[in-house]
Residue frames relative to the residue before (quaternion, step in Angstrom):
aa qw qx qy qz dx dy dz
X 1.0000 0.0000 0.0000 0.0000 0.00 0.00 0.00
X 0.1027 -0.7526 0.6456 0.0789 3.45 -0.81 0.80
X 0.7216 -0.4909 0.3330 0.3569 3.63 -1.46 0.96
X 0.6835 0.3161 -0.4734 0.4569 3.84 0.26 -0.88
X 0.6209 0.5432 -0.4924 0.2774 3.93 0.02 -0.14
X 0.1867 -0.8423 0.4981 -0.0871 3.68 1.23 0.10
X 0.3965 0.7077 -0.5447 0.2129 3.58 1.14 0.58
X 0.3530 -0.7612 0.4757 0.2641 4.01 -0.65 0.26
X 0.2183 -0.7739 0.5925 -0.0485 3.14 -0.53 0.87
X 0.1472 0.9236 -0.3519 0.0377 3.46 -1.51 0.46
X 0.1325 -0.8943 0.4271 -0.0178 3.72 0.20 1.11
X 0.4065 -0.7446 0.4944 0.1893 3.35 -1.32 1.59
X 0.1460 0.6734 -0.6714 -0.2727 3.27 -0.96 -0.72
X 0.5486 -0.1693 -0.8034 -0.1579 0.97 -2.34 1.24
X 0.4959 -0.8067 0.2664 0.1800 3.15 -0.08 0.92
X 0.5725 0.3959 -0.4581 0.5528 3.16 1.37 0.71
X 0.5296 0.3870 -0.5657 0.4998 3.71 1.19 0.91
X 0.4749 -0.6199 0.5596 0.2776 3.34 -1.49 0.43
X 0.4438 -0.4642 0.4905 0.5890 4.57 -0.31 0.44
X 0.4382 -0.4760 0.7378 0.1924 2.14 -2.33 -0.05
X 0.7432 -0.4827 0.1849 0.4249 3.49 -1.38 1.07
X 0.6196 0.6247 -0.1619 0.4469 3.59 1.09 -1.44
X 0.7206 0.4129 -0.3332 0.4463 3.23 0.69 -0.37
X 0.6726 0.5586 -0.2204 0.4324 2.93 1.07 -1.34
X 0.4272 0.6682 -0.3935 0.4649 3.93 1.59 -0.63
X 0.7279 0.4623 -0.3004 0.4077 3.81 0.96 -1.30
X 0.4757 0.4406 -0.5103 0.5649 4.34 1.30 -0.76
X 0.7065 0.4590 -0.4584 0.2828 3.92 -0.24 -0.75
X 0.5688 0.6395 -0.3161 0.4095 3.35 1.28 -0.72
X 0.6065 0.6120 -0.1752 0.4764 3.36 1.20 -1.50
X 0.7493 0.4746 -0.2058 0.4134 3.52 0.95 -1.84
X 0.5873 0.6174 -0.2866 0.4379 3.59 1.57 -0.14
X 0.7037 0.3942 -0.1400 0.5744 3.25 1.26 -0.96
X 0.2226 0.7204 -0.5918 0.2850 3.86 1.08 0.04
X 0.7124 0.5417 -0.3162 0.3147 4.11 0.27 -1.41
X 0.7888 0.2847 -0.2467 0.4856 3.26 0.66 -1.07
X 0.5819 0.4969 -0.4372 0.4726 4.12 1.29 0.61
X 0.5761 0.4226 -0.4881 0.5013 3.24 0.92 -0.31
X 0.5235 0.6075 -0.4750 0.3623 4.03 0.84 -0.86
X 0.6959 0.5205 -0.1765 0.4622 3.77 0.73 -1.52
X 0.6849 0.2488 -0.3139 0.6087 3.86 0.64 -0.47
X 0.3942 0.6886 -0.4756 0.3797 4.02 0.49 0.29
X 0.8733 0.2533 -0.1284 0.3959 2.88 0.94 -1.97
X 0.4297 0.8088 -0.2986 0.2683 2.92 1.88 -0.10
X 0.6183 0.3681 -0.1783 0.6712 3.27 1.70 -1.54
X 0.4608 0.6124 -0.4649 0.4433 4.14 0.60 0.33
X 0.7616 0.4395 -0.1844 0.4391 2.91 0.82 -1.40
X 0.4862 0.7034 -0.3513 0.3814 3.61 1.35 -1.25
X 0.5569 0.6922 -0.2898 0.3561 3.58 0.88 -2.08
X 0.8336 0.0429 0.1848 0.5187 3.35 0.37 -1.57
X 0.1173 -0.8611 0.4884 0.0788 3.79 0.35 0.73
X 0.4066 0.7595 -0.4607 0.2133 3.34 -0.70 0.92
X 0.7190 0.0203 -0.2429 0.6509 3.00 -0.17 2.04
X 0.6689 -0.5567 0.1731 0.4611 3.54 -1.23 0.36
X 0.6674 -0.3994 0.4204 0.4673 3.17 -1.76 0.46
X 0.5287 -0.4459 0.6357 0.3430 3.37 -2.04 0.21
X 0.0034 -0.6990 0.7145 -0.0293 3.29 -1.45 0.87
X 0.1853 -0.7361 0.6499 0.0380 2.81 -1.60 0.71
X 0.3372 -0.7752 0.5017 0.1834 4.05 0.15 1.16
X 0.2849 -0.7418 0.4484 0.4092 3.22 -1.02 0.04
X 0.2331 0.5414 -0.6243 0.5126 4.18 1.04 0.99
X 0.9190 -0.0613 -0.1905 0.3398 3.78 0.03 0.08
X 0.1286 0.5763 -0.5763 0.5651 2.40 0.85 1.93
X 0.8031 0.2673 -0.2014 0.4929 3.33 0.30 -0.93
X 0.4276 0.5640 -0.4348 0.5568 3.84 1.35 0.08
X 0.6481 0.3763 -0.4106 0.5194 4.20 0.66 -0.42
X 0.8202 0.2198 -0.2446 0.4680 3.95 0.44 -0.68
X 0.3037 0.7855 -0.4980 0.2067 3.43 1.05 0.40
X 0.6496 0.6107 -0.1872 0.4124 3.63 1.16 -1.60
X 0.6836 0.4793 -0.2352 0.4977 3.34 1.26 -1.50
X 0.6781 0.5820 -0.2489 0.3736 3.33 0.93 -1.24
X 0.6278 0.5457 -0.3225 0.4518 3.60 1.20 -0.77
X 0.4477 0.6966 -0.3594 0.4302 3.34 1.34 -1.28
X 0.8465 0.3058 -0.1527 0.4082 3.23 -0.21 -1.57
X 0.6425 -0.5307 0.2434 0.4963 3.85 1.18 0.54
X 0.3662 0.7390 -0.4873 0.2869 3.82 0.61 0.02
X 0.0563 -0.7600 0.6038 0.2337 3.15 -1.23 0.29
X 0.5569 -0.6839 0.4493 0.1423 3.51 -1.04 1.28
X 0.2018 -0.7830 0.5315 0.2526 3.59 -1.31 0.09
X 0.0575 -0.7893 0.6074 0.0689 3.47 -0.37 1.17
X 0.8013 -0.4027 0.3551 0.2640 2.94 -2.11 0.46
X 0.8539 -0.0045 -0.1382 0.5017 3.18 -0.11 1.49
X 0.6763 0.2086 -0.4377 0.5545 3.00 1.34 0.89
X 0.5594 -0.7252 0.4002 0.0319 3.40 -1.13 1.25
X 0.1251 0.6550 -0.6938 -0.2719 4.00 -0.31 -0.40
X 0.0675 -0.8141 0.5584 0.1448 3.15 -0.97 1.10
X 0.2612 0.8400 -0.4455 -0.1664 3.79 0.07 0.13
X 0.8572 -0.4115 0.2679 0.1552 3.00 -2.18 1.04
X 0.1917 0.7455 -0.6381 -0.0167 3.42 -0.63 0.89
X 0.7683 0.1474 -0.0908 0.6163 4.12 0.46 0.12
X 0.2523 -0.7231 0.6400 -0.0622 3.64 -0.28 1.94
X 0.1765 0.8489 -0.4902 -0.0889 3.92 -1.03 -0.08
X 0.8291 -0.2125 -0.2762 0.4372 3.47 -0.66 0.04
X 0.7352 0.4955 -0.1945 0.4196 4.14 -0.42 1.00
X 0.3038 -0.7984 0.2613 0.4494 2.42 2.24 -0.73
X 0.3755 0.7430 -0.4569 0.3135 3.44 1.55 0.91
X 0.4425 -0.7600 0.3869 0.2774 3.44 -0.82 0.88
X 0.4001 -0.6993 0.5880 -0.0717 3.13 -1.17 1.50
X 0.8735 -0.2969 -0.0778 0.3780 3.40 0.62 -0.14
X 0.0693 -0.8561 0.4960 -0.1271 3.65 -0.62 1.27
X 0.5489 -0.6166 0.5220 0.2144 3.46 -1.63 1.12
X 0.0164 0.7551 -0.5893 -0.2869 3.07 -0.98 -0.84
X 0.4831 -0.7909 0.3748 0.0222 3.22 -1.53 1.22
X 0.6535 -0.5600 0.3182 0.3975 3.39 -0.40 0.73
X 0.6401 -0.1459 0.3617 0.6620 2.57 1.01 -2.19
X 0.1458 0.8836 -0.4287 0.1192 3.21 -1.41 0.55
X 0.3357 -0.8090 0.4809 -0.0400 3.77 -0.66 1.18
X 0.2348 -0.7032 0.5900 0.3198 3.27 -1.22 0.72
X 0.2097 -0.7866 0.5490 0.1895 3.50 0.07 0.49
X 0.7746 -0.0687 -0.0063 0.6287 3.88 1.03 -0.13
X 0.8145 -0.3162 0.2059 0.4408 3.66 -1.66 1.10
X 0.8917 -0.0962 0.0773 0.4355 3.67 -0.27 0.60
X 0.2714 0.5516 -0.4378 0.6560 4.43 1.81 0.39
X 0.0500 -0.6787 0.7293 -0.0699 2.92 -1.41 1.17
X 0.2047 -0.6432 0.7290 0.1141 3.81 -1.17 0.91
X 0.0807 0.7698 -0.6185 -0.1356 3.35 -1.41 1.20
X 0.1893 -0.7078 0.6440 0.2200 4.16 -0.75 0.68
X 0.2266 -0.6175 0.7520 -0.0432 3.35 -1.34 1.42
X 0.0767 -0.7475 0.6598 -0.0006 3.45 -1.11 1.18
X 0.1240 0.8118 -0.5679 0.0567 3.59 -0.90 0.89
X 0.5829 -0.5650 0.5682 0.1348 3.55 -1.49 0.88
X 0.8923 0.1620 0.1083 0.4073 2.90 -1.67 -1.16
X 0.6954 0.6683 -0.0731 0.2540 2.40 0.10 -2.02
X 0.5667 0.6792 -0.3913 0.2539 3.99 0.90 -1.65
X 0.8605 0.1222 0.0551 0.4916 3.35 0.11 -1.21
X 0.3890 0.7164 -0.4226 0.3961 3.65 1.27 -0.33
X 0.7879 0.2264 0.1086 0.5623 2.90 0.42 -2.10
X 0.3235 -0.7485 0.3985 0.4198 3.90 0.93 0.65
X 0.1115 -0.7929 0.5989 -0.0154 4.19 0.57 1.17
X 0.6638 0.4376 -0.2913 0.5320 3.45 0.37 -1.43
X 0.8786 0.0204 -0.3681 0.3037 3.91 -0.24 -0.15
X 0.4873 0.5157 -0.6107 0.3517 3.12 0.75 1.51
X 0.4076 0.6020 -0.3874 0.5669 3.45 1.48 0.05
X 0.7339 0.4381 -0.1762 0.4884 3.39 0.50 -0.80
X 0.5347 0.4352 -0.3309 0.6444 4.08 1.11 -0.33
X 0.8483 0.3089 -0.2784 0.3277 3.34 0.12 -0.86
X 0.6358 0.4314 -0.4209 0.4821 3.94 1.21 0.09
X 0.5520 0.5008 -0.5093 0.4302 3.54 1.40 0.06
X 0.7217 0.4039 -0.3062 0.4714 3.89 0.76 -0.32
X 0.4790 0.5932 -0.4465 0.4683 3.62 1.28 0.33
X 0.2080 -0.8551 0.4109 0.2381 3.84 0.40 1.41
X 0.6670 0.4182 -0.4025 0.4672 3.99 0.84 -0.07
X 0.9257 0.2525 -0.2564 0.1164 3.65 0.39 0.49
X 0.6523 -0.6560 0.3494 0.1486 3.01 -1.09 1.28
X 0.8235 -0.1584 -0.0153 0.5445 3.78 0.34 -0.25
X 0.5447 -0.5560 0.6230 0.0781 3.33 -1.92 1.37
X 0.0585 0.5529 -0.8303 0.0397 3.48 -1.30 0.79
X 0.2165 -0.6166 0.7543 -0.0620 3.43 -1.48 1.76
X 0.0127 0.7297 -0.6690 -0.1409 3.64 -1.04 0.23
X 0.2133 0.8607 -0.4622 -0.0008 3.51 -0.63 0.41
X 0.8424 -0.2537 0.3072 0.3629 3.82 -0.72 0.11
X 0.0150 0.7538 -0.6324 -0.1778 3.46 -0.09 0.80
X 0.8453 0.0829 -0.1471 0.5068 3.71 0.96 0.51
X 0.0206 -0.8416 0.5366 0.0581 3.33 -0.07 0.80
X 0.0196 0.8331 -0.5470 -0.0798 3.70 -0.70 1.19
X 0.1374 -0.6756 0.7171 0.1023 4.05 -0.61 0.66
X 0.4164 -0.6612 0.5848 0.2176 3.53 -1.69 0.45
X 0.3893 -0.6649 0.6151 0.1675 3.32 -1.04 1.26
X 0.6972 -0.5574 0.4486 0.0438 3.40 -1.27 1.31
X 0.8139 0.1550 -0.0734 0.5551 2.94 -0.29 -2.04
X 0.8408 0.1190 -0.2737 0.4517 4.39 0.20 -0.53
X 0.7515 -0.5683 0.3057 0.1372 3.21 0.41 1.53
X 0.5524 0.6038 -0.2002 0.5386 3.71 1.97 -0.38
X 0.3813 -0.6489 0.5285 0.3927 3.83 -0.91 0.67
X 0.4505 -0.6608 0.5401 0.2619 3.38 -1.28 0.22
X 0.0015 -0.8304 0.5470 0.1060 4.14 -0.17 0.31
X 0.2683 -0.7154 0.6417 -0.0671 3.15 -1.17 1.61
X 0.0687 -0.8456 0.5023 0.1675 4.01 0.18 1.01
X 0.1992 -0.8347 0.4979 0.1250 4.00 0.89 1.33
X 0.6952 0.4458 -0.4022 0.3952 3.51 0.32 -0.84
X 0.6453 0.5141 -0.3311 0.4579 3.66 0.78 -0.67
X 0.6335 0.6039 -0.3326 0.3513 3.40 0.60 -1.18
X 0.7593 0.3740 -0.2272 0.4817 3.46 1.04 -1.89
X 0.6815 0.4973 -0.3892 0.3698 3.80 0.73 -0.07
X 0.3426 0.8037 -0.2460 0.4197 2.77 1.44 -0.58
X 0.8163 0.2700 -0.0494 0.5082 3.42 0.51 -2.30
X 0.6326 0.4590 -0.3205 0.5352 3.60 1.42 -0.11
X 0.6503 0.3463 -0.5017 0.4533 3.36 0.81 0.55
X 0.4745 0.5636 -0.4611 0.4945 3.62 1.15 0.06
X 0.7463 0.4011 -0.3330 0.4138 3.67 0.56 -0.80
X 0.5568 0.5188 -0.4229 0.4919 3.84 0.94 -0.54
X 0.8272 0.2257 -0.2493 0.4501 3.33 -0.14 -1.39
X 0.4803 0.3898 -0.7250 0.3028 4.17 -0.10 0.31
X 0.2311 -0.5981 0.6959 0.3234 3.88 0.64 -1.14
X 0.0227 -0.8682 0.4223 -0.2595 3.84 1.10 1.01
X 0.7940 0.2491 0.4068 0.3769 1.98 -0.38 -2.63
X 0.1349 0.8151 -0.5633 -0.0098 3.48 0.42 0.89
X 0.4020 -0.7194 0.5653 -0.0368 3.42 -0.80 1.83
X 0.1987 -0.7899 0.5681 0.1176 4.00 -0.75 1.29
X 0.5573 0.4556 -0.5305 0.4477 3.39 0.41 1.51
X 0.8163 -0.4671 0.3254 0.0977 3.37 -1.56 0.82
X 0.5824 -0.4185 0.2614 0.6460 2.93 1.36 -1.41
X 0.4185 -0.6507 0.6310 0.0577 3.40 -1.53 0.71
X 0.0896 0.7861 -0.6097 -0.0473 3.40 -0.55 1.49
X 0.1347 -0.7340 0.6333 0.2052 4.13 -0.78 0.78
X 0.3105 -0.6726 0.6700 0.0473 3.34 -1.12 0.95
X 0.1313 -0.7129 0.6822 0.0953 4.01 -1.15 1.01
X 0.0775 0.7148 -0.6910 -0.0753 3.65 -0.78 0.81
C-alpha cells in the first residue's frame, strides 16, 4: 500500500463477532473523508520528491475535524476545542469526580454503555498511543467498546539518509490485538475493539 491510495480498512475483535451497527457508523465516517487523506499523503510523497521546508503533516485534532460532521450524524458526540468529553473513572468524597480521561468521541449506545473512538497520528505506535487509549477505556467503568483509528502507514523523514521512514501502524496494532484475543491471556473488560486504517 502506498500513501496516495488512502483506502480505509478495518478489523473487529473478536473476530468471530461481526460490529455492531454503531461502530460500523464510525468506518462510514472515515469512508467519507478518504478524499481529503488521500489529498494529504499526495503531498506528502510530492513533497518527499524534492524536500524543502517541513514535511506536510496532518495531526490527528484534524483528523477528527474530517469525521467529526459524519460522526455527529450518526449520534456521536465530538471533542471541540475547549470542550472536553471527560468521562469518570474514580468518584470520591460526595461522589465528585476525582479522576477522568477524555474522549475523542463518544456515544451512549445503550441506557448508561458508553462507545469511545480515540483518533491518533504519528504518535499511534511511535509513542505506544493506542495502548494508552486502550488502558484507559478498560478503566473507564461504563464502557463497552473502543474504536482506535490509526495510520495504515505512517511515514516521517529521516534526516541523516535523506529517505522517509515507514511505520505500517494499522498492521502493527491489529497485529498486537490479535495476539491478545486469541492467547485468551489477557481477559480485556470491553465488548469489542474496533481499529480503523485511514
Amino acid at each position: 500500500m502506498t500513501l496516495t491510495q488512502s483506502s480505509i480498512r478495518w478489523q473487529y475483535f473478536p473476530r468471530s463477532q461481526r460490529p455492531p451497527d454503531h461502530l460500523l457508523a464510525v468506518v462510514k465516517a472515515f469512508e467519507a473523508a478518504a478524499g481529503p487523506f488521500s489529498e494529504h499523503y499526495a503531498l506528502w510523497e510530492s513533497w518527499a520528491k524534492a524536500p524543502a521546508g517541513p514535511p506536510p503533516r496532518m495531526e490527528s485534532n484534524q483528523v477528527l475535524a474530517k469525521v467529526a460532521p459524519q460522526l455527529e450524524t450518526a449520534g456521536y458526540m465530538v471533542e471541540k476545542t475547549g470542550a472536553k468529553l471527560p468521562l469518570t473513572v474514580l468518584w470520591g468524597t460526595n461522589g465528585k469526580p476525582e479522576k477522568s480521561y477524555n474522549a475523542d468521541a463518544k456515544m451512549e449506545h445503550a441506557a448508561g454503555r458508553e462507545t469511545v473512538v480515540e483518533v491518533e497520528a504519528g504518535g499511534a505506535t511511535a509513542n505506544n498511543l493506542w495502548r494508552k487509549d486502550l488502558m484507559e477505556a478498560c478503566v473507564m467503568p461504563y464502557v463497552d467498546f473502543l474504536v482506535l483509528a490509526v495510520r495504515n502507514e505512517y511515514r516521517s523523514w529521516d534526516k541523516k539518509k535523506g529517505t522517509p521512514r515507514v511505520r505500517l501502524d494499522f498492521g502493527s496494532v491489529t497485529a498486537e490485538l490479535d495476539a491478545v484475543f486469541e492467547s485468551h491471556r489477557l481477559q480485556l473488560p470491553l465488548l469489542g475493539i474496533l481499529v480503523i486504517g485511514y
